[in-house]
C-alpha positions, 0 to 999 in steps of 0.5 A, spaced: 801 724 061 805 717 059 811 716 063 813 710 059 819 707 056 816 700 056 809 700 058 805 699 064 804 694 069 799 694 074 801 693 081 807 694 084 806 688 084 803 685 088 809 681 089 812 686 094 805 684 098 802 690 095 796 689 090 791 684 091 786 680 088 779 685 087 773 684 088 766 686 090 766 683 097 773 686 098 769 694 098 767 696 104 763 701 107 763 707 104 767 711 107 766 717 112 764 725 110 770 728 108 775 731 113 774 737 116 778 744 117 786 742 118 787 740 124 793 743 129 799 741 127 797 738 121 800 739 114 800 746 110 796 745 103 801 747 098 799 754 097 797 754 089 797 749 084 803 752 081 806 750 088 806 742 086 811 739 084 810 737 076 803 741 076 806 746 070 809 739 066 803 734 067 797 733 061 792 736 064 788 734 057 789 727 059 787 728 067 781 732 064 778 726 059 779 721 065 776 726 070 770 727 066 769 720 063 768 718 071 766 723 075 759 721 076 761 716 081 762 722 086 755 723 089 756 729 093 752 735 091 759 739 089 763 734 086 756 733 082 756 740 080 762 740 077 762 733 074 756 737 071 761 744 070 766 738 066 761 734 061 758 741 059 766 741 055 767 736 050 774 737 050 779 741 052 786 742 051 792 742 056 792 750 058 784 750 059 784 743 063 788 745 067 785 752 068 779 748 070 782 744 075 785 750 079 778 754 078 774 748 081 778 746 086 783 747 092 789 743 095 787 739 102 794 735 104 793 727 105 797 727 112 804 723 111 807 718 107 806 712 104 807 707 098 804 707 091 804 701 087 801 699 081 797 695 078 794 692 071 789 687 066 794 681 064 793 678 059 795 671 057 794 665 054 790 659 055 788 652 054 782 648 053 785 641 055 791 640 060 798 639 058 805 639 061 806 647 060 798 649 061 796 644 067 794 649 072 785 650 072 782 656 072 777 654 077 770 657 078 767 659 084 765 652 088 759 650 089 761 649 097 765 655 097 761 658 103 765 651 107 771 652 104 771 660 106 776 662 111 779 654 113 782 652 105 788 654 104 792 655 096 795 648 098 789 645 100 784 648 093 790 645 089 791 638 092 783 637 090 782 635 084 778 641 080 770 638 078 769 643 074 775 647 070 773 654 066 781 654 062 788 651 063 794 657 064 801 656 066 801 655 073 804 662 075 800 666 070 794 663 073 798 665 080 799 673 077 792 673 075 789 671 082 793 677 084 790 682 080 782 679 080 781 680 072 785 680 066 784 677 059 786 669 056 787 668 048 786 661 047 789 658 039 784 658 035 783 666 037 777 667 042 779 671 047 775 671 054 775 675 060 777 672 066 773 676 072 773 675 079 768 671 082 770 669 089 776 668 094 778 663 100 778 669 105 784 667 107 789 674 108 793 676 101 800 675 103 806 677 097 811 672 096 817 678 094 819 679 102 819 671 102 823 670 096 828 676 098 830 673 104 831 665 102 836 669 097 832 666 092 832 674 088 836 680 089 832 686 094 832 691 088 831 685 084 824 682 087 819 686 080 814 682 078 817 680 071 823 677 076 818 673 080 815 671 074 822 668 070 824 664 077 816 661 078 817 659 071 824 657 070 822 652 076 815 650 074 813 644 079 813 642 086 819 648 087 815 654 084 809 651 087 812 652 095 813 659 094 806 660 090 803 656 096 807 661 101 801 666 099 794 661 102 789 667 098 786 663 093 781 666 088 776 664 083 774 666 076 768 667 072 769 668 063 765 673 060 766 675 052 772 680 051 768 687 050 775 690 049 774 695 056 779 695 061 776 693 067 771 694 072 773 697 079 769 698 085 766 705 083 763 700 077 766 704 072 772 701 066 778 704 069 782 710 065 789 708 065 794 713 069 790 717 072 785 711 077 788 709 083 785 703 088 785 706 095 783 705 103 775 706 102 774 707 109 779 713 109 777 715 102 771 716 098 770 714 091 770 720 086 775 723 090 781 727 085 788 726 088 794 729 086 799 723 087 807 725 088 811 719 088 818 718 088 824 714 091 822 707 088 826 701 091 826 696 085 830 696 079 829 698 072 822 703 076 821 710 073 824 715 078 816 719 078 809 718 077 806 725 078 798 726 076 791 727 077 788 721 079 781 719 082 779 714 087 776 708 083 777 702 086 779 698 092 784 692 094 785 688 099 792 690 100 792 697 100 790 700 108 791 706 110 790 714 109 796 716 104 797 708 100 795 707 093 795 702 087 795 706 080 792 702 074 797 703 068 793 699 064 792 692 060 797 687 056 806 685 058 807 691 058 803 694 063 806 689 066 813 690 066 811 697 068 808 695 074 811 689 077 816 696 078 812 700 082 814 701 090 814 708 091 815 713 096 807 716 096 805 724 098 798 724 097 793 731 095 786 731 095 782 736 091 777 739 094 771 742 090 770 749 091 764 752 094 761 758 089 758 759 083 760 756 076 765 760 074 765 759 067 757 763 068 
């Protein structure tokens, strides 16, 4: 189910403050057992599946590939059975996958509202030597990080002169990357490396799109990440570095070949594009199934919907709360322009397996 006129972004962009740099220290603890019976006063369940609003339009073919290609990341005895009941199929079309869904599962409302943004793999050029255009390193994670952790700031890393420099990348490409913990650099001759999350300064994420709206530097409509993104670049240099440094989270790199993939997430899995989604993992537990609803988007050029299945994959910094989500929309400029619009009003339903038999027996 590809919303898309342009492509797919991947994080609401952090700029709005809401994506952040992943990484396996951001984890936390695996989240508490699933909530029991509604409690009073809570939100009723939509009655059926039929109930949900763009439940009859959504691929459901394409929900059931992503769900049984990630559903062994969910541990419980019931979610492993139908993860078994999924995989026993080597395809199904739209009108059986939905039937599976609504054979397997029911609805539990997430209570209240929240915020959807989104999230990508960029994927940028690079250099091996500096110049006037590439002088931003991409540094490794530093020998003396343990030092630098929680004290250093982005303006104190970059005022040291680097000892070791994995590539060289536009200062506000490098900027986004760090933002989004992963992506993908092409240099002239060809090679393409991933550019994989190693470490940060532990120092809070902060977005620079509030900021910027406030000085006036960008529109309040206007603060998308390819916004964001033009202004840095039409300012490269100490202008463009001051808002950078507005955010003191810095992050440090490690390469890899490129394998093709799209990235690994806190379930330590490639994520599906469109129907992943980045949560609060002390609200939620890996492998959940979730049918998000989000509407009313504040940024210019946004698609008015994102209605889908979507399992609970990875986690972030940024992303606190029962009813918050980052959906993954995919790698390259396009998934970036799509997510740099993502700030949507988000309801959230959790699908909760049935307990019973197979119902295919």
């Amino acid at each position: 189910m590809r919303q898309r006129l342009v492509g797919v972004l991947g994080g609401a962009l952090l700029l709005s403050a809401c994506a952040t740099a992943r990484g396996p220290d951001e984890a936390p603890t695996p989240a508490p057992a699933p909530p029991g019976p509604a409690q009073p006063g809570a939100p009723a369940a939509p009655a059926n599946f039929s109930s949900l609003t763009g439940w009859a339009e959504a691929d459901h073919a394409e929900a059931f590939a992503a769900y049984r290609a990630t559903c062994g990341v969910a541990k419980a005895p019931a979610e492993a059975e139908i993860c078994r009941r999924a995989r026993a199929h080597t395809r199904l079309e739209s009108p059986e996958a939905r039937a599976f869904f609504e054979d397997n599962f029911r609805l539990e409302t997430v209570p209240g509202e929240g915020v959807l943004t989104a999230y990508y793999a960029p994927e940028y050029t690079g250099r091996r030597a500096p110049d006037a255009e590439y002088s931003a390193p991409v540094r490794p994670k530093p020998a003396n990080h343990a030092a630098l952790s929680g004290r250093a700031d982005r303006a104190a890393i970059e005022a040291t002169p680097p000892t070791e420099v994995l590539a060289w990348m536009r200062p506000e490409e490098l900027f986004f990357l760090q933002i989004q913990g992963s992506g993908v650099l092409t240099f002239p001759d060809g090679e393409r490396v991933k550019v994989l999350f190693a470490a940060h300064n532990d120092l809070p994420f902060s977005g620079i799109a509030n900021p910027m709206r406030d000085r006036g530097l960008l529109a309040a409509n206007n603060t998308s990440g390819e916004a964001i993104r033009a202004w840095l670049a039409a300012r490269r240099g100490p202008e463009a570095d001051a808002i950078m440094r507005l955010n003191r989270r810095y992050v440090w790199f490690r390469l890899e070949p490129d394998d093709g993939l799209h990235p690994v997430g806190a379930a330590g899995i490639p994520l599906p594009p469109d129907h992943a989604i980045a949560v609060d993992l002390s609200q939620h537990r890996v492998g959940e199934l979730f049918w998000i609803d989000a509407v009313a988007p504040i940024l210019t050029g946004a698609f008015p919907t994102y209605r889908r299945l979507a399992m609970a994959l990875d986690t972030g910094g940024a992303i606190k709360g029962q009813v918050r989500a980052d959906l993954y929309l995919g790698s390259g400029p396009e998934a970036g322009v799509e997510a740099g619009r993502v700030r949507h009003t988000l309801r959230m339903i959790r699908l909760a397996p049935r307990v019973g038999p197979d119902p295919s027996r």
